[in-house]
N, C-alpha and C positions, 0 to 999 in steps of 0.2 A: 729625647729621641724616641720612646717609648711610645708618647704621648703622639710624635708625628705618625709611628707608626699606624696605630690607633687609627689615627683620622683616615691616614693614607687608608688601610684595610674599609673602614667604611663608604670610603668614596668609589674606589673599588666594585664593592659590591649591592651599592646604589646602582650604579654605570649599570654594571651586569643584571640587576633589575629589572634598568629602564630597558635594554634589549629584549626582555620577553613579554615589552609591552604592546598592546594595542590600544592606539591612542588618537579618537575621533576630533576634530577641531571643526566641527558644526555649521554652519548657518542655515536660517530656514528663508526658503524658497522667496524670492523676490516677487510682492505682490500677493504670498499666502498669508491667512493670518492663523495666526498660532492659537489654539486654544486656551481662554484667559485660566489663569492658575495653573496649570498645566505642569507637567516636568517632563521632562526626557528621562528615556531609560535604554537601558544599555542589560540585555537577557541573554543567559544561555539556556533555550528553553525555558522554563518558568523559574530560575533561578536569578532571581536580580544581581546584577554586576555592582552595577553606578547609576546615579539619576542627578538630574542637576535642573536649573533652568533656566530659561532663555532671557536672555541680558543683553537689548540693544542688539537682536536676532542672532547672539550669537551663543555658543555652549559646546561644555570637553565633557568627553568622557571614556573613560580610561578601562581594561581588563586584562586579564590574560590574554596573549597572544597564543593561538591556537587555528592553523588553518585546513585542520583536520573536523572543527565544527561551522553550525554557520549560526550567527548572531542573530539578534534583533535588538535594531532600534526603535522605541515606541514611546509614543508620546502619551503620558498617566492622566485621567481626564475621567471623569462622569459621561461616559458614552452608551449608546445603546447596542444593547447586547450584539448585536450582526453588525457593525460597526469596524470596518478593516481600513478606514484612512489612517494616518501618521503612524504607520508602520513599513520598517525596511529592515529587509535581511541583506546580511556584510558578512562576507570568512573575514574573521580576524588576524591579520597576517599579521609579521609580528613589525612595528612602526609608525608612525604620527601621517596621519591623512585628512586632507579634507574633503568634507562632505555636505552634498547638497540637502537638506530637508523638507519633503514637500509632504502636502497631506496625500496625495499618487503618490503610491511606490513606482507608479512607472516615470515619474516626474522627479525621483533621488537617484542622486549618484554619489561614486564614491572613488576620489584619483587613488587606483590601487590595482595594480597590475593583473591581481590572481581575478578579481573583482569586474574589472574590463572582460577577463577572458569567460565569467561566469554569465554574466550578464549575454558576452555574445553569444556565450553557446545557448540560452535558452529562448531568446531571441530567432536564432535558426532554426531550433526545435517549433517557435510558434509557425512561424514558416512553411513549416512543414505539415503541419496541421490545418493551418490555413490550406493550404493546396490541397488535401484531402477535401476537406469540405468545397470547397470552389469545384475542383473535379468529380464530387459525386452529384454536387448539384447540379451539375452539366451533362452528367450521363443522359441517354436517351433509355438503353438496356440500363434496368437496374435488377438485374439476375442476379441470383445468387452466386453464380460465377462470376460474373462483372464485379458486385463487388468487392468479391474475394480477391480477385486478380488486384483494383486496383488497393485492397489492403495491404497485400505484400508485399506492392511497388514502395507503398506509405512507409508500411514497417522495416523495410530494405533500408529506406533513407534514413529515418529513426536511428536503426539500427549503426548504422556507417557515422553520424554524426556523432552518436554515442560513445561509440567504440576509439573514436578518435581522440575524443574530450579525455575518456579512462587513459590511452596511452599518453596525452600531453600535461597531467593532472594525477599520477596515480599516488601522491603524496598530499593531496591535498580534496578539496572537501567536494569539489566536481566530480571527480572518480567517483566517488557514492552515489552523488545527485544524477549520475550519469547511467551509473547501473541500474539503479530505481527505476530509469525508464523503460528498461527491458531488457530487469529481471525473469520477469514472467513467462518469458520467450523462449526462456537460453535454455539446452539440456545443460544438465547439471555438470556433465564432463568439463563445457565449454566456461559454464558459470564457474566451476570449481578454477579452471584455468586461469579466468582471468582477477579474480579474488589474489588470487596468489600472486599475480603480477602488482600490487596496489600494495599500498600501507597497508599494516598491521589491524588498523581502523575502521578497515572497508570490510574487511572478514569478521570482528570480534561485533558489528553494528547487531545488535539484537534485529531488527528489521530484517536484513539481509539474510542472518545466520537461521531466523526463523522459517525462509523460504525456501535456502538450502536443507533444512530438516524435513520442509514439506517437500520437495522434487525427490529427497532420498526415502521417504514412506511415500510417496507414490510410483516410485518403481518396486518396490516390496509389494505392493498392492495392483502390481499392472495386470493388465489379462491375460489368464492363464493363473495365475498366483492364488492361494488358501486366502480365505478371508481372513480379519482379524476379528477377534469377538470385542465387545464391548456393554458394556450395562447402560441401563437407565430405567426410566417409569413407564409404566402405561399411560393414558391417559385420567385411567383411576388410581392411580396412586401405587399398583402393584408391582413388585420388581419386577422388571425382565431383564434379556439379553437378547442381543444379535442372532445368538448362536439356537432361541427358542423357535428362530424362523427359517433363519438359512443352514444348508449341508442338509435341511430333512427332506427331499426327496423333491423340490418345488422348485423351480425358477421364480426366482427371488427380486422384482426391478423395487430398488431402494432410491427412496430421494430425501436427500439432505436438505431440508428449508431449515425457514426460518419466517414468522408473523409479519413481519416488520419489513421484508423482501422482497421488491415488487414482480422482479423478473422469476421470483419463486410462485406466485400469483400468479400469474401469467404463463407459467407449465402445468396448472392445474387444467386445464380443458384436455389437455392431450394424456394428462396422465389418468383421469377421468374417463376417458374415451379408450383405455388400454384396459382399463379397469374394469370396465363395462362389458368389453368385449371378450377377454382373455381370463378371469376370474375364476377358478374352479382349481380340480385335484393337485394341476400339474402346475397351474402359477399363482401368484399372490404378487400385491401392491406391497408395500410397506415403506412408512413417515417416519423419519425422524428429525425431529423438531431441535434443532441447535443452532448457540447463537443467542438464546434470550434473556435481554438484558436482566440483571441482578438475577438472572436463573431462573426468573419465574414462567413459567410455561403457560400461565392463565391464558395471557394471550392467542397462546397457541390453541387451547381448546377454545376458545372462542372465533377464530378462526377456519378451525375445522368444523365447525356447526354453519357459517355463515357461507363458506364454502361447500360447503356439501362432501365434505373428503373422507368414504364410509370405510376406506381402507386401516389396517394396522397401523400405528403409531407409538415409537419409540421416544419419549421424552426428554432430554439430557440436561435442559433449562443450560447454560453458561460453558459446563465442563467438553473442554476442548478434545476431553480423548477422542470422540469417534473420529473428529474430523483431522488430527493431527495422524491417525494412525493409517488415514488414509490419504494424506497429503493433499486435504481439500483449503483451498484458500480464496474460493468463492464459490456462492450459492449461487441458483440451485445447482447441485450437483447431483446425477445420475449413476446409478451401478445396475447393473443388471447379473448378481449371482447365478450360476448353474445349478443345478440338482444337488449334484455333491459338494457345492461350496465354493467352488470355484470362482473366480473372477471371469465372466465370461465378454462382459461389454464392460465397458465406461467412459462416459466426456461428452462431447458434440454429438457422436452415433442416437443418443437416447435426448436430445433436445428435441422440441417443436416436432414438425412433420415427422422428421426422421425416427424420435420415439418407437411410435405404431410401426413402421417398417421393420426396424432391427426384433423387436418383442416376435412379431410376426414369422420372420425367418427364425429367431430361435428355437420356434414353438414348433417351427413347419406348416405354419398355416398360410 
């Protein structure tokens, strides 16, 4: 009796096993050829699951069921480094599916309900991109209003398909992939809102949780608001801070690069031309150079020579403080400090054309 019990308890909790499995049953695509030796792999993120290989085009492979991540299937091979065929992303719901394998991921599929609904949702997002591009390449007026307007028609649609996806998905790994698309967009009120309608997973996402940290240090940082001080190097090597340039009496326009930036290159003429013109008691330029990989800033001073950039420079090489404490999460980024420290501009106002104007009316000139 003991003995049955035994058995019985482990059949039991096989059974209950195989329910938190996901479980691929393979073939590769009709008329591809698979690469010779090769394996299949089965990733969450860079952690290998399973790998097997292909036997008469066919192969399983097995994980945790988890449809709050999303997989990769990829085929193990001597390939060249930019090299993205025989690779497909699957949420791993929990259950035995089969799957088509092609060297196009747009040519794999996978019979799985969460799967169908992923695939169509980003499908409607190309969509929608697509019409973006078709409709600005139609524009006649390509103004800067033009096409702003027809941006926020784009971003409206974006936004509505997204939002839909989150409601129909908020348990599963579309919600996230769905925010991601316009995170960036949302005030944080709205962003906080809908985090909290979602699994526990879509809030605790390092990603996510990191942009919610940047929207809450850029309202501490909004205009109007004390600056926050920060450290780094000169370009010779001597310590400074933030706090050596700004609150002392100067209008202060700061910009946040980085060497490697192309759209940071590409505000150097106008910051150049601000610099040139406005220069003296009552303003000052000032660089800070963040962002560089392994911290090393060489780059950066090589940079500022090649460019001609004669203004002040803050060095920080890799450390996130400046840029976290001011909720920057792309370069270049612009501030325009007042006399006493203040936060008096920042964002789009001190891009391109517009720079020179806003510097201008601050100055009263």
């Amino acid at each position: 009796m003991k003995r049955f019990f035994y058995a019985f308890v482990v059949l039991l909790l096989a059974a209950a096993c195989g329910q938190d499995k996901f479980v691929v049953k393979g073939t590769v695509a009709e008329g591809e050829t698979f690469p010779e030796n090769a394996l299949v792999c089965l990733y969450d993120g860079d952690n290998l699951l399973d790998s097997c290989a292909v036997v008469d085009g066919a192969f399983t492979l097995k994980g945790p069921a988890n449809p709050e991540k999303l997989y990769r299937i990829s085929a193990k091979y001597d390939r060249p480094q930019r090299d993205r065929s025989w690779n497909f992303g699957v949420i791993p719901e929990k259950g035995t599916f089969p799957v088509t394998f092609a060297k196009n991921a747009l040519d794999c599929t996978i019979d799985s309900q969460v799967n169908r609904d992923f695939l169509d949702f980003n499908l409607k997002m190309q969509d929608v991109a697509k019409e973006y591009r078709d409709r600005f390449m139609a524009l006649e007026d390509k103004s800067e209003e033009a096409v702003d307007a027809l941006m926020d028609d784009i971003n409206g649609k974006m936004k509505a398909l997204s939002l839909d996806a989150i409601g129909k998905n908020a348990n599963n790994y579309i919600a996230k992939n769905a925010l991601q698309n316009i995170i960036y967009d949302l005030p944080l009120d709205e962003l906080k809102e809908i985090i909290g309608k979602c699994g526990k997973f879509v809030g605790e996402d390092e990603g996510i949780s990191r942009i919610v940290r940047s929207k809450e240090a850029e309202l501490e940082t909004a205009e109007g608001k004390p600056f926050v001080d920060f450290a780094g190097k000169t370009p010779d090597g001597a310590d400074i801070k933030l706090s050596d340039y700004v609150g002392k009496g100067k209008w202060v326009l700061t910009d946040f690069w980085a060497s490697w930036c192309g759209p940071c290159m590409g505000e150097i003429p106008n910051i150049k031309k601000v610099f040139e013109t406005f220069e003296g008691d009552d303003f000052m330029v000032l660089g800070v150079a963040v962002w560089e990989r392994d911290g090393d800033n060489t780059a950066s001073a090589k940079k500022m020579e090649e460019k001609e950039m004669k203004w002040h420079q803050i060095f920080v090489g890799d450390d996130k403080t400046p840029t976290d404490s001011y909720g920057i999460v792309g370069i270049p980024t612009m501030i325009l400090f007042a006399p006493d420290g203040t936060i008096y501009k920042r964002g789009e106002v001190l891009r391109g054309e517009s720079m020179y104007k806003t510097v201008a009316e601050a100055l009263g000139k």
